[in-house]
N, C-alpha and C positions, 0 to 999 in steps of 0.2 A: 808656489802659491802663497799668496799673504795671508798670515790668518787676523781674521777680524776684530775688532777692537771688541771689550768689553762693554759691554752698555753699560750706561751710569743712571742708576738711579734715581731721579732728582728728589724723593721723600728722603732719601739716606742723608741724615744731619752731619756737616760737614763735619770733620775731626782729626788729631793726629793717629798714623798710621806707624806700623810697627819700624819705617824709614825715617819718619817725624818725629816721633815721640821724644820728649826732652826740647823741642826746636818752638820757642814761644811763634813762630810765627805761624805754627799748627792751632794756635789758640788765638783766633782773631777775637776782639772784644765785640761789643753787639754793636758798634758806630764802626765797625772795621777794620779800627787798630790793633796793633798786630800786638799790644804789650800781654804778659804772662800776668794772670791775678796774682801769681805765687813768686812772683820775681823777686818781692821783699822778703820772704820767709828764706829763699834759696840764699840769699846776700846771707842771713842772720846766721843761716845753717853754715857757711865757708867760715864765717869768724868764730864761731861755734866749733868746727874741725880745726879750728888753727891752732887750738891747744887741745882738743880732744884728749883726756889721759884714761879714759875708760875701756880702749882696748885689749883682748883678749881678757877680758874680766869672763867669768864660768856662770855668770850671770842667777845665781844664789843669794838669798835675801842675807846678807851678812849681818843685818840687827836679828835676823829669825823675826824678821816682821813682815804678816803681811795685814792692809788696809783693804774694807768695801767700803768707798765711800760714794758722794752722790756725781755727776759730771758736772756739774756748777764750777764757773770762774772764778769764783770765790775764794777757794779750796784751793789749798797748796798742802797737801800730801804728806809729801818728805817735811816742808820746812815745819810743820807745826806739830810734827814730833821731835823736832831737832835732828831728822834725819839726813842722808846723801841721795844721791843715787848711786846706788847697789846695797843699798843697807834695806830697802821693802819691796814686797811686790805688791801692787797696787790695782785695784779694780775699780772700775766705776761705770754707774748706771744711774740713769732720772730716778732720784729719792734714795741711792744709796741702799738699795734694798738685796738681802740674800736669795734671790732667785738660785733657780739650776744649775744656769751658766759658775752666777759668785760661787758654787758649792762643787763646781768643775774644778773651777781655778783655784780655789782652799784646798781640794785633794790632793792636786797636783803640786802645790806651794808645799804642803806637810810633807809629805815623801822622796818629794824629787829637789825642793828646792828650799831647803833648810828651815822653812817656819815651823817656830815653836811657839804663838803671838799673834794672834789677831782679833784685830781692833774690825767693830763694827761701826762706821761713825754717820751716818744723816745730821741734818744741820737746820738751823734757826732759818727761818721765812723761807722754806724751800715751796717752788711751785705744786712739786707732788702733791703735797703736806697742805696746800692752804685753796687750792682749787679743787673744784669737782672735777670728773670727766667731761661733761656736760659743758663745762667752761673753755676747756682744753681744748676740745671740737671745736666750739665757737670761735675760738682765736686762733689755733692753727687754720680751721676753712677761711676766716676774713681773713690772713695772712697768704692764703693757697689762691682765693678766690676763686675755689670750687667745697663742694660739700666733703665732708670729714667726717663723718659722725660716723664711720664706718671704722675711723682707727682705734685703736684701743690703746689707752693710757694706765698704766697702774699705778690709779693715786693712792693718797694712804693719809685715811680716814682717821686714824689713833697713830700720832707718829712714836707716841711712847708705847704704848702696846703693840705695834709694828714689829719696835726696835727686841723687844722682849723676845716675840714670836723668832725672831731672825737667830738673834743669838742661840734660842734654843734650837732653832734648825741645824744651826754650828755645831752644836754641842752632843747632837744625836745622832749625828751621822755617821753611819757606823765604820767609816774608813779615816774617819777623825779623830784622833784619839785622845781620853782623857790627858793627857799629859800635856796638851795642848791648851796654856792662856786661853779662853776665848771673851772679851769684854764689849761691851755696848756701850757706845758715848753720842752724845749730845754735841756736835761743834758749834760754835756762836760765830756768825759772820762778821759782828757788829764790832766782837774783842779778842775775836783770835782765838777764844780759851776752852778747852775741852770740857765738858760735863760728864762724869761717870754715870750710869742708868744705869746699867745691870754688869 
């Protein structure tokens, strides 16, 4: 006896399957061609592997740095402490702020992964910092072209008093230990140049 074919769904949004996956022609574009969004990054990434020297590295902050800063493009991390990659562990969030997560990842950077050093950095004309929520909504919904005002954005109101608040969150933590740098700086987008605040 044959057994019967599986019905197919027709709401089930086409997509690659765990026989697909990696095969751009599982990612048709929306006119039907079959190219990969991600086919330029894939190229970047081979030339990128073709000298790879970062393997088997213990993956440990080797400056004992670790960075919260904001996810703006702006921001270049390593370079504008003069860092590498494998000398910081880096975090980043809209405004650069120390939330629970940032204060996950400081625990675990102090203890397990060599930080003795962290930089708190937010930056000059950051959207957090110079829009409402209120605003936020308005431009993500005309951007969704549905209603928004249900998400929530944590903008920040006083970005120097923010920044203060943060560091001392850093600094009270009780699994963080005095021994531990902890500074608050100001990045400028405009010259590249750090501001010391707290």
């Amino acid at each position: 006896m044959t057994t019967p074919a599986t019905p197919v769904d027709p709401t089930t949004p086409a997509g690659p399957t765990s026989d697909t996956a990696g095969d751009p022609a599982a990612y048709p574009t929306a006119d039907g061609a079959l190219d990969d969004p991600f086919d330029d990054l894939i190229a970047a990434n081979a030339a990128f592997a073709a000298d790879f020297s970062l393997g088997g590295f213990d993956g440990v902050a080797k400056a004992g740095v670790a960075v919260v800063t904001c996810m703006d493009s702006r921001i270049a991390p390593l370079g504008m402490l003069g860092l590498h990659p494998g000398d910081a562990k880096i975090f980043r969030n809209p405004g650069g702020r120390v939330n629970t997560n940032a204060l996950e990842a400081l625990v675990l950077g102090v203890h397990l992964l060599n930080v003795n050093r962290i930089l708190v950095v937010p930056h000059t004309r950051c959207a957090a910092a110079t829009r409402s929520e209120t605003e936020l909504r308005e431009l993500v919904g005309k951007s969704a072209g549905m209603d928004a005002s249900w998400q929530h954005f944590h903008v920040v109101a006083d970005q120097r008093a923010a920044l203060i608040a943060d560091v001392r969150a850093v600094h009270s933590h009780p699994l963080i230990p005095d021994s531990v740098a902890v500074g608050g700086f100001l990045y400028d987008v405009d010259t590249g140049l750090l501001g010391r605040v707290i």
